[in-house]
C-alpha positions as CSV (number, residue, x, y, z in Angstrom):
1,X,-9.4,-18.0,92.3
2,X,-10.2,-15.4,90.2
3,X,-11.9,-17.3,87.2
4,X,-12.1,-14.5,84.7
5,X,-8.4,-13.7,84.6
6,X,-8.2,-17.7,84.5
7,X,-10.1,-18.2,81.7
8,X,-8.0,-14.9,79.6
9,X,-5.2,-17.2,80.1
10,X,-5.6,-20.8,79.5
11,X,-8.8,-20.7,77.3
12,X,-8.2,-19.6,73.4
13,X,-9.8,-16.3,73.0
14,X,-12.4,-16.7,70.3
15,X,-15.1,-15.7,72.2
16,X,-16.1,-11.8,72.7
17,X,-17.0,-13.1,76.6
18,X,-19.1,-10.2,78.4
19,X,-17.4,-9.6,82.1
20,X,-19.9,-11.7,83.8
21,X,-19.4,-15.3,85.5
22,X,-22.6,-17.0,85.5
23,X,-22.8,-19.6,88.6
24,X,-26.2,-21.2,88.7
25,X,-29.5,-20.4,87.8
26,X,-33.2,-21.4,87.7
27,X,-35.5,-21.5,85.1
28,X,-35.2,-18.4,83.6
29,X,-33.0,-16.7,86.0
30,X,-29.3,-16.7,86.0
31,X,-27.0,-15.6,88.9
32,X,-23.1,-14.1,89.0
33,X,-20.5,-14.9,91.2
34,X,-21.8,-11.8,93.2
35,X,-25.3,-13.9,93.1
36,X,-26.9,-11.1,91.5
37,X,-29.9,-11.7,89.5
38,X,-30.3,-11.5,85.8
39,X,-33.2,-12.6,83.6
40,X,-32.2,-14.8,80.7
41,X,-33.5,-13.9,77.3
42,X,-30.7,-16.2,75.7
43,X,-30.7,-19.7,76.7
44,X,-27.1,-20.3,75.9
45,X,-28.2,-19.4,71.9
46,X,-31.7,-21.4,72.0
47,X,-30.7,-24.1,73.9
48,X,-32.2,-23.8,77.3
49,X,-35.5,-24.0,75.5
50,X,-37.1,-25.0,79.2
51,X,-34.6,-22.8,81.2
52,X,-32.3,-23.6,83.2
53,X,-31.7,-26.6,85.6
54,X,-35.6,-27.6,84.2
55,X,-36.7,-30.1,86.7
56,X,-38.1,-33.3,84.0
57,X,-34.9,-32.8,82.0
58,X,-32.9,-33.2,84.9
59,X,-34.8,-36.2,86.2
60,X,-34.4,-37.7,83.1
61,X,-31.0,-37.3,82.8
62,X,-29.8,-38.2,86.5
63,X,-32.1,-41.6,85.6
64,X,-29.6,-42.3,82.6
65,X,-26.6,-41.2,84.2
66,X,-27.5,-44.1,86.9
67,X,-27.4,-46.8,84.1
68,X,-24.8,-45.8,81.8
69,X,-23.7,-42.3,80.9
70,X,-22.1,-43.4,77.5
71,X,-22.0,-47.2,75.3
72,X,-20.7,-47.1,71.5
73,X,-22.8,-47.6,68.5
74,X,-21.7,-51.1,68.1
75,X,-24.6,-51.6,70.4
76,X,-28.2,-51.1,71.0
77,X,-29.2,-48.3,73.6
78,X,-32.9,-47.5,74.5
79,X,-32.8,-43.6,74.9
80,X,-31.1,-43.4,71.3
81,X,-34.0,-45.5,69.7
82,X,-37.2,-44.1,71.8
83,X,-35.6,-40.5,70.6
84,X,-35.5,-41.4,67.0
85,X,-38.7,-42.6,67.2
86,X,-40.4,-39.9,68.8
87,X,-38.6,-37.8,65.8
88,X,-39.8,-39.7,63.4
89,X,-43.7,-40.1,64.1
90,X,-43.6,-36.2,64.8
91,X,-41.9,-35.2,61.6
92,X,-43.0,-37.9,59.1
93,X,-39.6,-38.7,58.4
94,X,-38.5,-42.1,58.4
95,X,-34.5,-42.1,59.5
96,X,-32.3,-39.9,62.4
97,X,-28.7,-39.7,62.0
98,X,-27.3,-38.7,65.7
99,X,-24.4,-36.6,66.0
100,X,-22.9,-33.9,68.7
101,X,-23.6,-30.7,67.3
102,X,-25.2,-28.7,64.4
103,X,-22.3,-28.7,62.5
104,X,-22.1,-32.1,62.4
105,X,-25.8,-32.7,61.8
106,X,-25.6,-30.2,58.4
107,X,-22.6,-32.4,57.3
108,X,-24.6,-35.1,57.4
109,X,-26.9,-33.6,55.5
110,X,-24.5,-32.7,53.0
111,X,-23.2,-35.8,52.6
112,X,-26.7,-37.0,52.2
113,X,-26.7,-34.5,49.2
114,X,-23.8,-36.0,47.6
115,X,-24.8,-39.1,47.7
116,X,-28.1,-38.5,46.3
117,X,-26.2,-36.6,43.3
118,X,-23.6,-39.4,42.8
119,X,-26.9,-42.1,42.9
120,X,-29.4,-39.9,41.1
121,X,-27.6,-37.7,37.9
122,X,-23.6,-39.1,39.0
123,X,-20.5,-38.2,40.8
124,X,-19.7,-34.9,39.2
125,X,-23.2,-33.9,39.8
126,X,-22.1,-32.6,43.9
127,X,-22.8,-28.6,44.2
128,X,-25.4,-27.6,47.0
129,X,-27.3,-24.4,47.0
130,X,-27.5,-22.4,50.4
131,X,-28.1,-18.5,50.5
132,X,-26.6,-15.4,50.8
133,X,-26.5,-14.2,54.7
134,X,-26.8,-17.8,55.9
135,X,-24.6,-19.9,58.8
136,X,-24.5,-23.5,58.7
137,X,-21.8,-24.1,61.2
138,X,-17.9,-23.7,61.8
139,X,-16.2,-26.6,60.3
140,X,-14.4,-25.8,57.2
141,X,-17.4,-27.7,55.3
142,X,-19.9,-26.2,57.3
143,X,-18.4,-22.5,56.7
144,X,-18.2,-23.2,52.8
145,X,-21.4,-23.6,53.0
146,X,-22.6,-20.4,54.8
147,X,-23.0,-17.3,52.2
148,X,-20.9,-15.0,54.5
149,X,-18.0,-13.7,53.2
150,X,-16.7,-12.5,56.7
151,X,-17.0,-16.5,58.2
152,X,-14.3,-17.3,55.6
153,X,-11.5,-15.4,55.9
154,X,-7.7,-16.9,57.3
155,X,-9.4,-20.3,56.3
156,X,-9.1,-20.3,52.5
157,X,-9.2,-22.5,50.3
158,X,-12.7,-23.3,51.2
159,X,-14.6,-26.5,50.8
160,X,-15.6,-26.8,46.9
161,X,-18.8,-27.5,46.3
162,X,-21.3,-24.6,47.6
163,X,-22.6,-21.6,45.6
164,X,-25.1,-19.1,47.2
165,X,-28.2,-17.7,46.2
166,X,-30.0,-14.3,47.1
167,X,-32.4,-14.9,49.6
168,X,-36.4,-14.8,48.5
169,X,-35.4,-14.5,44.7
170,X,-36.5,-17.6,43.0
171,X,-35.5,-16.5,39.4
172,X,-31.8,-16.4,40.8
173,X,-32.1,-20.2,42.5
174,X,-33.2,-21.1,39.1
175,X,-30.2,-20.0,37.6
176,X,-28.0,-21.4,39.8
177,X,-29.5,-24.6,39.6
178,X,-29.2,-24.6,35.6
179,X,-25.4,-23.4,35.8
180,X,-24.4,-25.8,38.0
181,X,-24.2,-29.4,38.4
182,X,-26.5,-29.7,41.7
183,X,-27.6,-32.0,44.2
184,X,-29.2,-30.3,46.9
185,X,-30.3,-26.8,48.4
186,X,-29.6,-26.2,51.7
187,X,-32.1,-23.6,53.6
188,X,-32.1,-21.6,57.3
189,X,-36.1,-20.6,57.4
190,X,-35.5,-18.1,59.5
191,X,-31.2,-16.6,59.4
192,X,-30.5,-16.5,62.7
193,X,-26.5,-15.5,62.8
194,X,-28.0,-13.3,59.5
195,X,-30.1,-11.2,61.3
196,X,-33.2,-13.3,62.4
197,X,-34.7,-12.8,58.9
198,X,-37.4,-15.2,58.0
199,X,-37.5,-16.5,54.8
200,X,-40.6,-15.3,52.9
201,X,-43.5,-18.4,52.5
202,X,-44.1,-18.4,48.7
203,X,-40.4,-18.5,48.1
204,X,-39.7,-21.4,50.2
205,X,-43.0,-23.5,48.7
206,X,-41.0,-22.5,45.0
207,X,-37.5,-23.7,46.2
208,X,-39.5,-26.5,47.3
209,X,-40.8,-27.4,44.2
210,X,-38.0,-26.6,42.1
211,X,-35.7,-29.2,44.2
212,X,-38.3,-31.7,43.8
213,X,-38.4,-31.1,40.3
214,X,-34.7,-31.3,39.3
215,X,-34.4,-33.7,41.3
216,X,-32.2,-32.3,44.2
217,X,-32.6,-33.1,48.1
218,X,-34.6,-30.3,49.7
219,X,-32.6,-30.0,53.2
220,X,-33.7,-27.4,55.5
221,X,-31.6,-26.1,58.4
222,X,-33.4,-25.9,62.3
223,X,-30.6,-26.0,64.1
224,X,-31.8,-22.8,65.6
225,X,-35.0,-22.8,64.8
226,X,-36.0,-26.0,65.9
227,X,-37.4,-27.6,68.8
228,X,-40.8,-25.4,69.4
229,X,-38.4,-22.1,68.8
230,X,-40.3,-20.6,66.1
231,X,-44.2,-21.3,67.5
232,X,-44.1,-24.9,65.7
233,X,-42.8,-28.1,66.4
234,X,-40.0,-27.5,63.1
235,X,-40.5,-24.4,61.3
236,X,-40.7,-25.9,57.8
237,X,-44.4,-26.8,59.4
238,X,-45.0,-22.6,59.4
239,X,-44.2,-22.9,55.6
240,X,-46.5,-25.6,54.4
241,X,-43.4,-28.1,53.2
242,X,-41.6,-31.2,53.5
243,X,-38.0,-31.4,53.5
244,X,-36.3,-34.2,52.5
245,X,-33.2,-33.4,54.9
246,X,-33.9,-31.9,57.8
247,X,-31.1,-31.0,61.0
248,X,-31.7,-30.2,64.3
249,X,-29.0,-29.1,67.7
250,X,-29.5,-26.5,70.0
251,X,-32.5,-26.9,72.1
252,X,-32.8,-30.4,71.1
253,X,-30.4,-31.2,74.4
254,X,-32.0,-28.7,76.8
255,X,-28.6,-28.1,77.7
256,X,-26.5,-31.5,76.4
257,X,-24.6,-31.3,73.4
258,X,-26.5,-33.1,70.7
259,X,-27.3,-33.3,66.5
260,X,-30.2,-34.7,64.4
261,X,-30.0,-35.6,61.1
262,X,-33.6,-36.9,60.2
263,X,-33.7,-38.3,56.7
264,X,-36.9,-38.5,54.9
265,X,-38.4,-40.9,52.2
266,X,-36.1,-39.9,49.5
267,X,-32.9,-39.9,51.6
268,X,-33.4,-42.5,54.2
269,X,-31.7,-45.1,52.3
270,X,-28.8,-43.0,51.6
271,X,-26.8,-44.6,54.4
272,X,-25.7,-48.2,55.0
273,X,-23.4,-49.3,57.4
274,X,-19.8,-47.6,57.9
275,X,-20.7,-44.6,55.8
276,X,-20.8,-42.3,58.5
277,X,-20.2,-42.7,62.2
278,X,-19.8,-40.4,65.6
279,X,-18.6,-41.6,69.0
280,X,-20.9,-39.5,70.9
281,X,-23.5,-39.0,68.6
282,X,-26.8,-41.1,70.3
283,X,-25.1,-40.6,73.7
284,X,-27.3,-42.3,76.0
285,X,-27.3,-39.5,78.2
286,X,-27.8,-36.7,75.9
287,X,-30.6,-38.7,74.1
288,X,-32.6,-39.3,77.7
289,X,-32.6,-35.2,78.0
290,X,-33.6,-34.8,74.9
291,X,-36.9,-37.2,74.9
292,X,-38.1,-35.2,77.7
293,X,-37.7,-32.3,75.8
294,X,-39.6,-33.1,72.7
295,X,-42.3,-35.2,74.3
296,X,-43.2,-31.3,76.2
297,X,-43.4,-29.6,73.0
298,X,-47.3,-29.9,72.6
299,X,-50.2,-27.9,71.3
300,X,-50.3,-26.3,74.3
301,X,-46.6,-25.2,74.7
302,X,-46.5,-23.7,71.2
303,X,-49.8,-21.7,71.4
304,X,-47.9,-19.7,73.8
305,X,-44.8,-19.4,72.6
306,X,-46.7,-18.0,69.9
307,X,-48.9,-15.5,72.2
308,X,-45.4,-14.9,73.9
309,X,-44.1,-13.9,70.2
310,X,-47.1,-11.3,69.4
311,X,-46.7,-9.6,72.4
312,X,-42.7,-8.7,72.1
313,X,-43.7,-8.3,68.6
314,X,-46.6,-5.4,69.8
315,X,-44.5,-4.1,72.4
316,X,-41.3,-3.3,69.9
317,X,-42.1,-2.6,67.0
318,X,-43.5,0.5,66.9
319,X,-41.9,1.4,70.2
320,X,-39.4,4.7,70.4
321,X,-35.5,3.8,69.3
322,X,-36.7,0.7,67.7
323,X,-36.7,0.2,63.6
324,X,-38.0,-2.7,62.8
325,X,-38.4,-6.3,64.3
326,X,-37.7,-9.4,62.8
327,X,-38.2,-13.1,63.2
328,X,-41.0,-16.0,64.3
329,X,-42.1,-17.2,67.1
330,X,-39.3,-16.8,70.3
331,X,-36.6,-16.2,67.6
332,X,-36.8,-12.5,67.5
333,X,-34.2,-9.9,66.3
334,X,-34.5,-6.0,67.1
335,X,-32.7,-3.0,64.8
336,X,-32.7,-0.3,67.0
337,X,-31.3,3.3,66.1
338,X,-28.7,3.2,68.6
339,X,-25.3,0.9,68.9
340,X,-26.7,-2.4,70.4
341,X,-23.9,-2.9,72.1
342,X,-24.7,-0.1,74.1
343,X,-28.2,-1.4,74.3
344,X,-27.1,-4.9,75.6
345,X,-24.7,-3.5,78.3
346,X,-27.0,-1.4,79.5
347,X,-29.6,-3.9,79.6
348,X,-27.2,-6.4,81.5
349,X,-26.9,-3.5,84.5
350,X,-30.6,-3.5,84.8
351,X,-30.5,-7.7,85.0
352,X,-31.5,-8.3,81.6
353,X,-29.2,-10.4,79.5
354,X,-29.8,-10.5,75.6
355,X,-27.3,-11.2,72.7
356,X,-27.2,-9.8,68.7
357,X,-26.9,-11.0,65.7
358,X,-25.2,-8.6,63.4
359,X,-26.3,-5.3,63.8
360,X,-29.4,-6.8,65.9
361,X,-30.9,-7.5,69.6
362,X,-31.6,-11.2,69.2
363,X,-34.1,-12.8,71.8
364,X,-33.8,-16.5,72.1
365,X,-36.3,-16.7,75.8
366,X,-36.9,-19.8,77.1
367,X,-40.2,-21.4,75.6
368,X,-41.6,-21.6,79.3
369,X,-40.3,-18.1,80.3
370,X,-43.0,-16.5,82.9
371,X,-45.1,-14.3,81.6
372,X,-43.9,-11.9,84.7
373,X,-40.4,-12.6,83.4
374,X,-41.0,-11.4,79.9
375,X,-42.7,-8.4,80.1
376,X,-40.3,-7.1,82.8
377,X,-37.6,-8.0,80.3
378,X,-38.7,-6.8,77.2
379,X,-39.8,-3.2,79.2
380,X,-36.7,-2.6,79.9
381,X,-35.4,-3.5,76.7
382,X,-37.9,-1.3,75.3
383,X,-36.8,1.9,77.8
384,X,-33.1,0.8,76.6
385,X,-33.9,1.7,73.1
386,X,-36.2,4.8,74.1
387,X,-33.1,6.4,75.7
């Protein structure tokens, strides 16, 4: 069977799918159909954060999968509650909110924010604040809420409720939070569909502030930057602050669909019973994998993630081609001078695979990626953009 011409047509084409069939792989090494080699500097979008087919995760998971691979949340289930917990005394926060996705974690979140409004100031009082150049997902809430114009065209009217503020210009938040009747802000640390532009420190401390001094929920957004990606456990740890929202997906699951909503002191008492729900969200399953990820995220693990970071940082950003480099931690974006489409393709012939994000090379490795592995990559990345 010929599975790309399959795929063309039965699967709805909404994805830009590269003409490559990926078959298996190990830890940071993927293989075609052809079983040739390729290293991965994607993880499926930061969610392979320990590669693929990463022996603890898997033990973990075939462990559940002999109990029982799925039970509602009418009942108690052991992986769900060891998870939260292990959330909780790493963050400080005091509640999790399990769901399938990012998506679904930031709607949480901004339900957490109207609720808080409605509570706090009343029920008119429901706009959130998220930035210009920011994704938060692809329901129609969750695209409201992203300051892209392009994510919101063919699907008008939007969600009301969201107005967006430049990115590191505090005078502008402040305005927008005086014009408006507002309940929370909404931030990505580092915009990763935006171009893997972190979010400068001071400005984040001030939004900080400000929230806690109107009033609103301060949510923060690690869907992608989550989960050891950025060189900390979270990245609002790089920034010096304390959410009082935060949501998590991606390499949360090492592979397994799954959403965090963790709730902190001013919003864990937000929900009460049959104000929100999921089927699958705590999936007994999905929750075993993801324990064994977080319990490996350690001191250890994030030092060199971080030593990983300064040396794609050293390698690229003065290099030939190259014009700037962007990011934190293994959450890296490259502008180069040439198309990086080009770039990519002819990366993906020498058996490197990396992705963009807008007019960017965006490197998501995985946190454990070989040392080997990564400098062979990001060389020929680096030739790739010298050409």
């Amino acid at each position: 069977m010929n599975i790309i011409q399959t795929d063309k047509e039965y699967i709805a084409p909404t994805y830009a799918r590269f003409p490559l069939q990926i078959k298996k792989g190990k830890g940071s090494i993927l293989y075609d159909d052809k079983n040739n080699a390729y290293i991965d500097l994607g993880t499926g979008i930061a969610v392979n954060c320990f590669g693929v087919a990463d022996g603890k995760w898997k033990k973990a998971v075939k462990k559940q999968l002999g109990k029982v691979q799925h039970t509602s949340n009418l009942y108690f289930s052991e992986p769900c509650a060891l998870l939260a917990k292990e959330l909780c005394v790493r963050t400080g926060m005091r509640k999790v909110f399990f769901s399938n996705s990012g998506a679904e974690a930031n709607e949480c979140a901004i339900k957490a924010a109207r609720k808080h409004g409605e509570l706090a100031k009343g029920a008119d009082y429901n706009v959130i604040i998220t930035l210009q150049n920011s994704f938060h997902g692809r329901t129609i809430t969750t695209l409201s809420a992203t300051g892209q114009d392009v994510f919101h065209q063919h699907f008008t009217p939007m969600t009301q409720g969201f107005v967006h503020a430049k990115p590191n210009d505090i005078e502008d938040m402040r305005a927008l939070v005086k014009t408006h009747k507002c309940c929370g802000i909404l931030l990505e640390l580092v915009q990763g569909e935006g171009g893997v532009m972190a979010l400068n420190k001071e400005y984040v401390r001030q939004v900080a502030a400000l929230a806690e001094e109107e009033n609103l929920l301060f949510m923060v957004d690690e869907v992608q930057t989550g989960n050891g990606r950025t060189g900390a456990l979270y990245a609002y740890m790089q920034y010096g602050v304390k959410p009082d929202v935060l949501t998590t997906a991606k390499g949360l699951g090492g592979g397994l669909p799954i959403g965090a909503t963790l709730l902190g002191d001013r919003a864990e008492k937000l929900f009460t019973a049959g104000l929100n729900g999921s089927t699958f969200g705590g999936n007994p399953v999905a929750c075993a994998g993801a324990l064994s990820v977080v319990r490996r995220i350690d001191d250890k693990l994030l030092k060199e993630v971080e030593k990983k970071s300064e040396y794609i940082f050293q390698t690229l950003q003065n290099a030939k081609g190259v014009k700037s480099v962007s990011g934190m931690g293994l959450m890296i974006g490259i502008e180069c001078e040439k198309d990086v489409s080009e770039i990519i393709s002819r990366c993906m012939a020498r058996g490197v695979l990396v992705i963009k994000a807008k007019n960017k090379l965006r490197l998501l490795p995985a946190l454990n990626i070989p040392w080997k592995l990564l400098q062979k990559a990001i060389n020929i990345i680096k030739e790739e953009c010298e050409r």
